[in-house]
One Martini backbone bead per residue (centre of mass of N, CA, C, O) as a GRO file, in nm:
protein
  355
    1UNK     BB    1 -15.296  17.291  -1.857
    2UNK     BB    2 -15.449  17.381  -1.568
    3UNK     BB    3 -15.802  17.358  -1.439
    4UNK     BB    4 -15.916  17.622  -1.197
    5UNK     BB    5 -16.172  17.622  -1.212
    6UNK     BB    6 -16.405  17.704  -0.956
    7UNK     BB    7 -16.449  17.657  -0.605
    8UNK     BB    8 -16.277  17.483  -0.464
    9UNK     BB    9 -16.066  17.410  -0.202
   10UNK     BB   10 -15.813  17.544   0.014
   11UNK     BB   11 -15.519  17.416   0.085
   12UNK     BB   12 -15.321  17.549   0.396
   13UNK     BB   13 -15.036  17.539   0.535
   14UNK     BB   14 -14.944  17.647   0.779
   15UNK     BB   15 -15.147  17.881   0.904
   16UNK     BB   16 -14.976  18.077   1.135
   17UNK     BB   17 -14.802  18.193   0.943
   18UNK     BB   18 -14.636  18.507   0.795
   19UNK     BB   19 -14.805  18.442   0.514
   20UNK     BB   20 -15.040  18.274   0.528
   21UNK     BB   21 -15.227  18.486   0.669
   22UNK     BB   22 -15.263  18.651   0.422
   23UNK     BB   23 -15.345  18.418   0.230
   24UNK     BB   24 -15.624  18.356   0.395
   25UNK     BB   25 -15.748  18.676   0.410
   26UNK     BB   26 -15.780  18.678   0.096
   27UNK     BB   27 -15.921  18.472   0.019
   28UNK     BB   28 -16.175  18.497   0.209
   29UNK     BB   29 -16.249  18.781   0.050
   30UNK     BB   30 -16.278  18.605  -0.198
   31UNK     BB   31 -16.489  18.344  -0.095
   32UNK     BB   32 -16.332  18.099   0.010
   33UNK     BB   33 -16.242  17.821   0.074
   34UNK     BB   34 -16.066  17.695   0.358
   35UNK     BB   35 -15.810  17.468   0.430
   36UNK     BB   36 -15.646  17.446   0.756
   37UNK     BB   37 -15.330  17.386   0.900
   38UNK     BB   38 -15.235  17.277   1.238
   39UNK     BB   39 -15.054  17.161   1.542
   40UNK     BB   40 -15.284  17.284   1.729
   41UNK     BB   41 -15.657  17.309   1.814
   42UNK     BB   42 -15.598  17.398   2.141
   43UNK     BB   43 -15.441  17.659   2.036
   44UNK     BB   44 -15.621  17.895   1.977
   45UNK     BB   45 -15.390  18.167   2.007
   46UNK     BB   46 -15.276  18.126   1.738
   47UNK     BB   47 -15.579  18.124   1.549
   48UNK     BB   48 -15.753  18.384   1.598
   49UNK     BB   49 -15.709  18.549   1.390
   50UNK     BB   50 -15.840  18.381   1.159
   51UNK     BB   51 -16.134  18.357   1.285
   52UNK     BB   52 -16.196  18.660   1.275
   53UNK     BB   53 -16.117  18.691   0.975
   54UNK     BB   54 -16.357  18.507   0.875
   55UNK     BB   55 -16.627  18.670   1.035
   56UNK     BB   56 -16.536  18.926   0.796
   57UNK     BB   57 -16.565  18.694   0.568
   58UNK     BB   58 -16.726  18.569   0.296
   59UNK     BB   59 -16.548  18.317   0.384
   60UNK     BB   60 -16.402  17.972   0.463
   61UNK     BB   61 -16.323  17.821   0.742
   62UNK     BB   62 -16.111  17.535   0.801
   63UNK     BB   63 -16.000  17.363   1.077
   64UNK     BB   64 -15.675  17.154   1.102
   65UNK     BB   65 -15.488  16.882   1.199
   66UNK     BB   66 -15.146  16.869   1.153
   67UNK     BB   67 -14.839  16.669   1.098
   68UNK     BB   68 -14.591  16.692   0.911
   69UNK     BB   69 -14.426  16.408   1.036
   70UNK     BB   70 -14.677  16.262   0.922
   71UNK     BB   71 -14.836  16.025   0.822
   72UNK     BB   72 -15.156  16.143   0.684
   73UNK     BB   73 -15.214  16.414   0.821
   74UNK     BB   74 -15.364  16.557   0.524
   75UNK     BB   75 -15.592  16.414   0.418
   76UNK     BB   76 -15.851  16.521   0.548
   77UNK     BB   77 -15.777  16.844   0.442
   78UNK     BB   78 -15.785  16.790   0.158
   79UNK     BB   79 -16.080  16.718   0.109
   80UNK     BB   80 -16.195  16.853  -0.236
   81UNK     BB   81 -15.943  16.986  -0.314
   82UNK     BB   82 -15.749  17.167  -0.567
   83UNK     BB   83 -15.582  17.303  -0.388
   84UNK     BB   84 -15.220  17.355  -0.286
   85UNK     BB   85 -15.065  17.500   0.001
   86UNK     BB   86 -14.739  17.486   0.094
   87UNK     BB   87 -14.613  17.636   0.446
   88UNK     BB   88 -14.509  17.428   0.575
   89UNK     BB   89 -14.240  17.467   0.826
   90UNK     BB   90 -13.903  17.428   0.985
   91UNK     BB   91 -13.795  17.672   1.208
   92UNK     BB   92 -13.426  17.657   1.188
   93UNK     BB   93 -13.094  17.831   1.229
   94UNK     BB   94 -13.042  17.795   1.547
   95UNK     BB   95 -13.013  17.585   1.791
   96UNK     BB   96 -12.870  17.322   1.703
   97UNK     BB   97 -12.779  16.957   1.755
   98UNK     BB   98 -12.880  16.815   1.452
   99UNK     BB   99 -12.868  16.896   1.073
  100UNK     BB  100 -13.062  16.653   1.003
  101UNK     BB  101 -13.293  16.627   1.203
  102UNK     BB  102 -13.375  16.921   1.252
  103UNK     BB  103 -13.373  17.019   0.916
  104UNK     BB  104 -13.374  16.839   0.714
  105UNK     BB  105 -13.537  16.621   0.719
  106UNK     BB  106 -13.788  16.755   0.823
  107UNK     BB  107 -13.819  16.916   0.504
  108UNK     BB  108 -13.828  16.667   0.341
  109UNK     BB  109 -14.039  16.511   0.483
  110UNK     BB  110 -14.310  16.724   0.500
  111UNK     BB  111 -14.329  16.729   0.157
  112UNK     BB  112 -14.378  16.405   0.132
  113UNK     BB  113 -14.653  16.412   0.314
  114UNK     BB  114 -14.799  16.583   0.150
  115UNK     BB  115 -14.778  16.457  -0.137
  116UNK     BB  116 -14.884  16.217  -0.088
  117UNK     BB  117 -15.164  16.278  -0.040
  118UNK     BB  118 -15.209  16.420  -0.338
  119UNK     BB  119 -15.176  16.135  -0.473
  120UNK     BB  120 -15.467  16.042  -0.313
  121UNK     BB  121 -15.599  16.280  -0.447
  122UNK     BB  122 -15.787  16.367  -0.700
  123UNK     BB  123 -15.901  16.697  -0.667
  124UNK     BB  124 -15.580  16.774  -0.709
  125UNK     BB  125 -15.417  17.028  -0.953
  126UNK     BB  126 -15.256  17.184  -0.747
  127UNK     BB  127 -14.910  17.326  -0.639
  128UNK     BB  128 -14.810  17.494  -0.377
  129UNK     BB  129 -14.484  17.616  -0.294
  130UNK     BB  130 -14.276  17.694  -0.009
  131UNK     BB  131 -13.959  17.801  -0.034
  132UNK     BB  132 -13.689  18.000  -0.137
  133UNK     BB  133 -13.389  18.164  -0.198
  134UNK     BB  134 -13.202  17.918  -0.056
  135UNK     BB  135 -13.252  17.751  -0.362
  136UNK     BB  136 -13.061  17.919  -0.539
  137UNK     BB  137 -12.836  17.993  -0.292
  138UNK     BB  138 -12.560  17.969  -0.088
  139UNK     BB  139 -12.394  18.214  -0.131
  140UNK     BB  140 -12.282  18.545  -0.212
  141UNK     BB  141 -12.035  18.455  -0.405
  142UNK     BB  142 -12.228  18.334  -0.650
  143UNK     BB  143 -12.275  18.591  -0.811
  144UNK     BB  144 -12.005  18.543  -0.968
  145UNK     BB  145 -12.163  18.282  -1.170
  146UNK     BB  146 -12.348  18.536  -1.326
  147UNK     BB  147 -12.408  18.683  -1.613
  148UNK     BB  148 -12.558  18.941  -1.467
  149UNK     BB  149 -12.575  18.969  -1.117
  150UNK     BB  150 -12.851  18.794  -1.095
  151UNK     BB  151 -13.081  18.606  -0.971
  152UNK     BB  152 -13.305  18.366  -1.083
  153UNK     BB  153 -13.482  18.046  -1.210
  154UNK     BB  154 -13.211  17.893  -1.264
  155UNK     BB  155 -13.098  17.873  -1.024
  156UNK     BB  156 -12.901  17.697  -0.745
  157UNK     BB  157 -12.808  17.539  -0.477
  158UNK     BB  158 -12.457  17.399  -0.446
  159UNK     BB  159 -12.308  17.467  -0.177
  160UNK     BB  160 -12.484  17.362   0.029
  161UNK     BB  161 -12.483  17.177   0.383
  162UNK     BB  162 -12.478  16.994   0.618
  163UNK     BB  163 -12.225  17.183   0.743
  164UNK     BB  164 -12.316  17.414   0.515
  165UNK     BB  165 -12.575  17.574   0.557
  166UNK     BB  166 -12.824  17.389   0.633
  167UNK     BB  167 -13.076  17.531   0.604
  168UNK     BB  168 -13.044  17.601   0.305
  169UNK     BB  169 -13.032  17.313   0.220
  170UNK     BB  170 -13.327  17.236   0.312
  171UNK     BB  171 -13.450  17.383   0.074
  172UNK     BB  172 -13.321  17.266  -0.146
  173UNK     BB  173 -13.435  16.975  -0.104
  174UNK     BB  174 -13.712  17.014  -0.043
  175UNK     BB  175 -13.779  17.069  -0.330
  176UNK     BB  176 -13.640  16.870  -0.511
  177UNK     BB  177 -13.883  16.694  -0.416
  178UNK     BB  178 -14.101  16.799  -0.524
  179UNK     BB  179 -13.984  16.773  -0.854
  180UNK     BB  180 -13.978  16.468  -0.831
  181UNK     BB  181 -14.292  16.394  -0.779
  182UNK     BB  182 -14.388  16.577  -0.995
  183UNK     BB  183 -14.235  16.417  -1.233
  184UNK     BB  184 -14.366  16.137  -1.172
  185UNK     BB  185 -14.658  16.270  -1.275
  186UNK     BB  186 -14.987  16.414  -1.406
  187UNK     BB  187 -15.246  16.523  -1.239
  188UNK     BB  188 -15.031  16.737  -1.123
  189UNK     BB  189 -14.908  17.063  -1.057
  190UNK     BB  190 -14.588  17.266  -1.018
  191UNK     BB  191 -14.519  17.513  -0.780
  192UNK     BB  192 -14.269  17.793  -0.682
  193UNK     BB  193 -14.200  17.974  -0.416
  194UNK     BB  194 -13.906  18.252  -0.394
  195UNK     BB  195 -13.844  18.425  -0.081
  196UNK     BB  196 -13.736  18.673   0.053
  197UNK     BB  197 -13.695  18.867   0.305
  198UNK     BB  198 -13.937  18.906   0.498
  199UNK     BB  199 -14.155  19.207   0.537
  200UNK     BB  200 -14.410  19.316   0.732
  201UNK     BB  201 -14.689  19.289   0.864
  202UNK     BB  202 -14.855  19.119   1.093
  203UNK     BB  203 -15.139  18.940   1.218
  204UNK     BB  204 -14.944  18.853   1.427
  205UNK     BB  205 -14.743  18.850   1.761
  206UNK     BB  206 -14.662  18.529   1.677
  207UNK     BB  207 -14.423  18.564   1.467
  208UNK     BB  208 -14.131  18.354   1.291
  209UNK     BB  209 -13.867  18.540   1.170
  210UNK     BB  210 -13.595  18.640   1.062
  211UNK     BB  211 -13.670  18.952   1.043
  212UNK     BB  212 -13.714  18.966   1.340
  213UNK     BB  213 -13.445  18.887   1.459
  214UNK     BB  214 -13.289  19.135   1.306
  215UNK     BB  215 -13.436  19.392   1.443
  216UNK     BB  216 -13.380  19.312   1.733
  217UNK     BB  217 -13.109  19.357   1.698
  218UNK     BB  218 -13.127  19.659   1.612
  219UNK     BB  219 -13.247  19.738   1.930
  220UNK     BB  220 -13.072  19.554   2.137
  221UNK     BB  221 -12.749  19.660   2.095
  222UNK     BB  222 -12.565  19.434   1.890
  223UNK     BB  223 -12.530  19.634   1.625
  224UNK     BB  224 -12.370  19.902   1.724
  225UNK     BB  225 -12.075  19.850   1.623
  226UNK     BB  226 -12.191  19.680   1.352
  227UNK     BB  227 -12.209  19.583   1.046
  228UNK     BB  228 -12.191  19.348   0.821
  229UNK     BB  229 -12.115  19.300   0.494
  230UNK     BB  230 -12.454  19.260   0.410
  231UNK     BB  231 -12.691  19.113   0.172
  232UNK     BB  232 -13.073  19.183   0.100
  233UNK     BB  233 -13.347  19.017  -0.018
  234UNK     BB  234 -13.670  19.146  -0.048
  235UNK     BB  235 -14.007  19.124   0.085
  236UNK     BB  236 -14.327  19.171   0.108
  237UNK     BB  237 -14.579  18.997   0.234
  238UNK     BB  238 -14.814  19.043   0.082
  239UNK     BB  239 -14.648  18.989  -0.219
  240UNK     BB  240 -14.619  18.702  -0.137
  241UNK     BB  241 -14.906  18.600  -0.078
  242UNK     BB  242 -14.978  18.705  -0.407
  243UNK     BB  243 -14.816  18.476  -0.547
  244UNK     BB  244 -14.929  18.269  -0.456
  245UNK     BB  245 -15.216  18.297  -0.547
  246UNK     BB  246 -15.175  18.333  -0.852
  247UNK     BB  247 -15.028  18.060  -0.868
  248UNK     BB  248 -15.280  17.896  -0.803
  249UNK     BB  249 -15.506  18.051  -1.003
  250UNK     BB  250 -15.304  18.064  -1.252
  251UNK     BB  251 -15.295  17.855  -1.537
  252UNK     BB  252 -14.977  17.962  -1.635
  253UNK     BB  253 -14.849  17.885  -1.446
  254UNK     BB  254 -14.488  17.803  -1.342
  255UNK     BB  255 -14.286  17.695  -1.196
  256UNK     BB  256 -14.096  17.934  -1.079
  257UNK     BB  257 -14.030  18.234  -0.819
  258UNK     BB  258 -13.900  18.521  -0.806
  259UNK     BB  259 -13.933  18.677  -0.475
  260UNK     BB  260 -13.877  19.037  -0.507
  261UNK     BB  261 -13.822  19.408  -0.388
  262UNK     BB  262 -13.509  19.398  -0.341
  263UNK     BB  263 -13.182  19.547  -0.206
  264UNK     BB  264 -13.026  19.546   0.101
  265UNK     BB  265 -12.811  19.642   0.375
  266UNK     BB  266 -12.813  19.630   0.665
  267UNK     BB  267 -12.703  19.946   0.684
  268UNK     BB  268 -12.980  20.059   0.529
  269UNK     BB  269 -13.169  19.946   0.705
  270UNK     BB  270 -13.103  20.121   0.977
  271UNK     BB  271 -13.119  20.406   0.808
  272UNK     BB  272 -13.396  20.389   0.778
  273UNK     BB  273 -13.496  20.381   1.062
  274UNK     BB  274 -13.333  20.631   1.171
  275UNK     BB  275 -13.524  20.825   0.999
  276UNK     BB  276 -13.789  20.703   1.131
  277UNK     BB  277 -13.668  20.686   1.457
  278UNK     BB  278 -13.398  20.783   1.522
  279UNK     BB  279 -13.239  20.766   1.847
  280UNK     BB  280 -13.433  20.540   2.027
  281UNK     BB  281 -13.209  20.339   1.854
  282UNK     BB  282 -12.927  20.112   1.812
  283UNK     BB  283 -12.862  20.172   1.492
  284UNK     BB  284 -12.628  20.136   1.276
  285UNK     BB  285 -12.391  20.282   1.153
  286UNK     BB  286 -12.126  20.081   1.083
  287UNK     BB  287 -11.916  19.864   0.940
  288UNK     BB  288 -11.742  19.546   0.978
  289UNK     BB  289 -11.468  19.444   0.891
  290UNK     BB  290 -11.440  19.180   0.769
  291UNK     BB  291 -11.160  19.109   0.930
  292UNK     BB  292 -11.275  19.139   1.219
  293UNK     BB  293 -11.496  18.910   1.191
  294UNK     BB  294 -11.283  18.681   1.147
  295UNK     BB  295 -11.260  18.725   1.465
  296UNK     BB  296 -11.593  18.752   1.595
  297UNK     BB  297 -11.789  18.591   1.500
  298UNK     BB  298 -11.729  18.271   1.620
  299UNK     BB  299 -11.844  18.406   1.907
  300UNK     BB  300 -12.154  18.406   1.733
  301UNK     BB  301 -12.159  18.150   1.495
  302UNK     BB  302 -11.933  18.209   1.268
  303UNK     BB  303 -11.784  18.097   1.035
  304UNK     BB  304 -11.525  18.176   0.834
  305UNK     BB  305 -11.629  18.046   0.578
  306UNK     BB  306 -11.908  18.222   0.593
  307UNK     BB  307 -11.745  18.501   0.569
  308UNK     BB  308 -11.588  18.457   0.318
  309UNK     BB  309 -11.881  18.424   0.146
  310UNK     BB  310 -12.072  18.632   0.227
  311UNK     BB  311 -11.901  18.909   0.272
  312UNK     BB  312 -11.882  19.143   0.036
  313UNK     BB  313 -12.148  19.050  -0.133
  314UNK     BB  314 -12.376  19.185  -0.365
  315UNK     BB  315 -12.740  19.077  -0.424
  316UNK     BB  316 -12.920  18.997  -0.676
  317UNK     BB  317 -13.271  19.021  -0.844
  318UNK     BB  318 -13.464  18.843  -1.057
  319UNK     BB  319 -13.848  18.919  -1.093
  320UNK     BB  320 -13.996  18.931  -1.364
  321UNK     BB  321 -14.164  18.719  -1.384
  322UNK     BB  322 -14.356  18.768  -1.161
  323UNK     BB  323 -14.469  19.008  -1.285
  324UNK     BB  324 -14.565  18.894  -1.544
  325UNK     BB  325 -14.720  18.613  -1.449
  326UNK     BB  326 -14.816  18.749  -1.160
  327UNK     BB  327 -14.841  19.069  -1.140
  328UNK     BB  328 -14.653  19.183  -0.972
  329UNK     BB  329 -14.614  19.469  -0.748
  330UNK     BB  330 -14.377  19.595  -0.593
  331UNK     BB  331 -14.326  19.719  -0.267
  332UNK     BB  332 -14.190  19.950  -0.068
  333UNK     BB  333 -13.898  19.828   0.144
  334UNK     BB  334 -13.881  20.042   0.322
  335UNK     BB  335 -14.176  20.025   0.445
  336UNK     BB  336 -14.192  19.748   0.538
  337UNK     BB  337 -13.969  19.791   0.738
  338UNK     BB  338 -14.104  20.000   0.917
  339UNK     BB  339 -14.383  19.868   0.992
  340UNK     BB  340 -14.252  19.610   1.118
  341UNK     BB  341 -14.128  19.774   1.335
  342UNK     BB  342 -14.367  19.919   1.481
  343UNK     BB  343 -14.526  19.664   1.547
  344UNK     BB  344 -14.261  19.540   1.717
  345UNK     BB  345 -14.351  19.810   1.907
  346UNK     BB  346 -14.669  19.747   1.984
  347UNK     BB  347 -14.640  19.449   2.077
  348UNK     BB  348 -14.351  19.415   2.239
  349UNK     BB  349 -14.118  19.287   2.116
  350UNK     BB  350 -14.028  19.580   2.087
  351UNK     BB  351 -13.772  19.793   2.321
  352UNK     BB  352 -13.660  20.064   2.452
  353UNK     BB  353 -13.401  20.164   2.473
  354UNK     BB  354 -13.153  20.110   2.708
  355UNK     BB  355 -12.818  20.202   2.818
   0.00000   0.00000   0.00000
């Protein structure tokens, strides 16, 4: 068990990231030193929230500059520090032109050049990942050979590939790396949090995550012919980086998380928004049936493949660990879903639809 007594400084990386940042405003309200890593400390824009943030807490925050794909970028970030939460990564799910290159490579090299760091740090004792669910599995139709009906910390990604769901491939092949590293040594230990589909307010109007883009999808009128039948396992941003920091600090904490506060399909997603905001936006009323979808999906970049493996199979996830081990209580995801959308009709991400 590691011994995580003591005050040394916590470095996170990505520190712009959507969940990074609720990490590290709670840290430092919690009086803690941060070390935190950015990809240009000249962009003051992406990181003033942070240094707000720091201005306004008890705690201290340090930004330094580090490149993901650059050895040794770490190095000067990290010295000091006890614990290391990884949230660094490549956010590529489309518009991608070499799916080894461009998605799955960045991902498992950005892995490998934090923890060589860490191998070279003396003082670090603790590693968070921040992994994914897409680690845990890679199509909807897997929760067919679940002995419960839902995915849990036992369960790995084995369908997912250089050619199908490349980014889901990335993620777990990043973890994968970090468990052979972490496996490799003995004087620092890994944890891993495997978050569901992240929704709800973020620290800044600049923030890029799957959720976002479903949203704006539910927005601009794209879904409005409706949506296929596709579930996802959600989590509360907040819920996401209490996890995170429990991970960080509980000495008893170990191996992975499945962090979600349940699951919903698509079009409950809409009917809850409509619930709550009405009928000023083209928000799904109803499923595109399978068989449409799997002539109309590839005009939109879905692959029948995909479509035939995805679509139609309800996904549930076991996230009891998260709970019993790191004491998370999840908000209600209905609420975090209307939280986020109102955010990005405040931020002016989404706007008024006029059909």
């Amino acid at each position: 068990m590691t011994d995580l007594s003591g005050q040394a400084p916590i470095l996170v990386t990505g520190a712009t990231g959507y969940i990074a940042g609720w990490v590290i405003q709670k840290l430092l309200q919690q009086g803690f030193t941060v070390h935190a890593t950015v990809r240009d400390l000249n962009k003051k824009s992406s990181f003033a929230h942070l240094e707000k943030i720091a201005a306004e807490s008890s705690g201290t925050l340090k930004l330094f500059q580090a490149n993901l794909l650059s050895p040794d970028s770490f190095d000067d970030a990290m010295q000091g520090c006890g614990t290391v939460i990884h949230m660094a990564s490549p956010f590529v799910v489309t518009n991608f032109k070499d799916a080894v290159k461009d998605i799955i490579e960045p991902a498992v090299l950005g892995t490998e050049n934090v923890l060589n760091s860490v191998n070279k740090t003396a003082s670090v004792k603790r590693v968070v990942v921040t992994s994914s669910i897409a680690s845990a599995y890679g199509d909807a139709v897997d929760i067919e050979n679940t002995a419960h009906n839902q995915f849990d910390e036992s369960h790995w990604n084995t369908t997912s590939s250089e050619t199908h769901q490349p980014y889901p491939y990335s993620k777990v092949m990043a973890e994968r790396k970090a468990w052979e590293m972490a496996n490799a040594q003995q004087r620092w230990d890994l944890v891993c949090i495997n978050p569901a589909l992240v929704m709800g307010p973020s620290l800044t109007p600049n923030t890029q995550s799957g959720s976002v883009e479903v949203l704006q999808q539910f927005a601009n009128g794209m879904t409005l012919a409706g949506v296929p039948p596709m579930w996802n396992g959600i989590v509360d941003v907040r819920d996401a980086a209490d996890a995170h920091i429990q991970a960080a600090l509980n000495p008893a904490a170990s191996e992975r998380y499945i962090v979600s506060g349940g699951t919903l399909s698509l079009l409950e997603m809409g009917k809850i928004l409509r619930r709550h905001f009405g009928n000023k936006f083209p928000f799904p009323r109803n499923h595109v049936p399978k068989a449409a979808f799997k002539i109309l999906g590839p005009v939109f970049g879905y692959s029948r493949q995909y479509i035939e493996r995805n679509m139609g199979y309800p996904i549930y996830f076991n996230a009891e660990k998260s709970r019993k081990e790191l004491g998370i209580e999840y908000r209600d995801i209905r609420a975090s879903i209307t939280e986020h959308f109102q955010q990005l009709l405040d931020d002016g991400v989404v706007k008024k639809y006029i059909p």
